[in-house]
N, C-alpha and C positions, 0 to 999 in steps of 0.2 A: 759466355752463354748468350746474351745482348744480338751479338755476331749471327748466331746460328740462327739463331728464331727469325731475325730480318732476310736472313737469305733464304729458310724456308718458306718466310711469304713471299720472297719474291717471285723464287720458281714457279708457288701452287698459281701466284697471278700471270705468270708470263703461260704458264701453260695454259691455263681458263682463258685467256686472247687469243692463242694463236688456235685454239680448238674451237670458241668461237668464231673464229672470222676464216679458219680454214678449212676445219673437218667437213668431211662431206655433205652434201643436203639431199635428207630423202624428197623424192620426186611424188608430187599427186598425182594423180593418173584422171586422164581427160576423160568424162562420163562420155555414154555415145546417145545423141539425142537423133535417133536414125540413123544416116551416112555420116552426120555429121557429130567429130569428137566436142563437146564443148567441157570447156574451163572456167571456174569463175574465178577472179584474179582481184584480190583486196589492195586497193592502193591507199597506203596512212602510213607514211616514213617509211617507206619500202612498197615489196612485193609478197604479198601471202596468198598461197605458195611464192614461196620465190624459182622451185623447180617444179614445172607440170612436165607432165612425161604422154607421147601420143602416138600413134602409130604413124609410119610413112603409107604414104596414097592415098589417106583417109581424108577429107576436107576437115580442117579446124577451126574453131570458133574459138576466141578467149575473149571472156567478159571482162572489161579494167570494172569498176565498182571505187570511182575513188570518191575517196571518203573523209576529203583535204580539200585547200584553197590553198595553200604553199605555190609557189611560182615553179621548184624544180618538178614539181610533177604532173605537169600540166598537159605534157606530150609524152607520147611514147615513140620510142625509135626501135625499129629494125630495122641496123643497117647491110645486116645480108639480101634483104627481102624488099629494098629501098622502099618502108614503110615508115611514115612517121607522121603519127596522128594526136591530134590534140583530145587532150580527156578533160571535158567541163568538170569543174567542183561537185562535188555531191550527186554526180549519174554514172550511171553503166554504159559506157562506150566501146563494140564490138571492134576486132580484129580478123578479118579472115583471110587465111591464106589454105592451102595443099604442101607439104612436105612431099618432096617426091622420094628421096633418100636418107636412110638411118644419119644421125650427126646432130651437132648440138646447134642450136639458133639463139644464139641471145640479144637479151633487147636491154632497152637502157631509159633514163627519161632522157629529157633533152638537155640537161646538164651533165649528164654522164655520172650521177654522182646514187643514183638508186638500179640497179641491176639484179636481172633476172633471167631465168634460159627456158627455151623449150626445148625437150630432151626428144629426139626422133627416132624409137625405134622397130624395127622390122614388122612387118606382120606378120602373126601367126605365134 
């Protein structure tokens, strides 16, 4: 009986991980402050949102807002967009680029170790 119970918690845990750290992540959707989509992006041991979602051909703004002195998130990198900017402790540091076409962008801090995507889709 011992047997059973441990393997039932192992499963219920092994599944709560992998649906943690796999299942998919709803995307916020970038408000439009004019032409421009912006985001505001919470940096404190990650990304919250860690998915914003915006349209292609729109200009973008993402707010960082970090909200930490930690060393690994001091920068942010995109490295499709060869962007990589430093984010002071305790302010709001802009990012602006244009997506030209639907596809995913992600970014990362400068230790690779917090990640996060812009999700780019279609207009209309």
């Amino acid at each position: 009986m011992g047997n059973i119970v441990v393997v039932i918690i192992a499963v219920v845990l092994t599944a709560a991980i992998v649906w943690y750290f796999f299942a998919p992540r709803k995307a916020a959707a970038a408000n439009r402050q004019g032409a421009v989509q912006v985001a505001h992006i919470v940096v404190k041991g990650g990304y919250s949102p860690q998915v914003v979602e915006v349209q292609a051909g729109s200009p973008v703004r993402l707010e960082f807002d970090r909200q930490e002195d930690g060393e690994c998130s001091s920068h942010v990198v995109f490295s499709d967009l060869g962007i990589d900017r430093t984010l002071p402790a305790f302010q709001t540091t802009s990012v602006e680029f244009t997506p030209s076409k639907p596809g995913e962008i992600p970014y990362a801090c400068g230790m690779n170790m917090l990640h996060g995507l812009v999700r780019v889709v279609a207009k209309g």
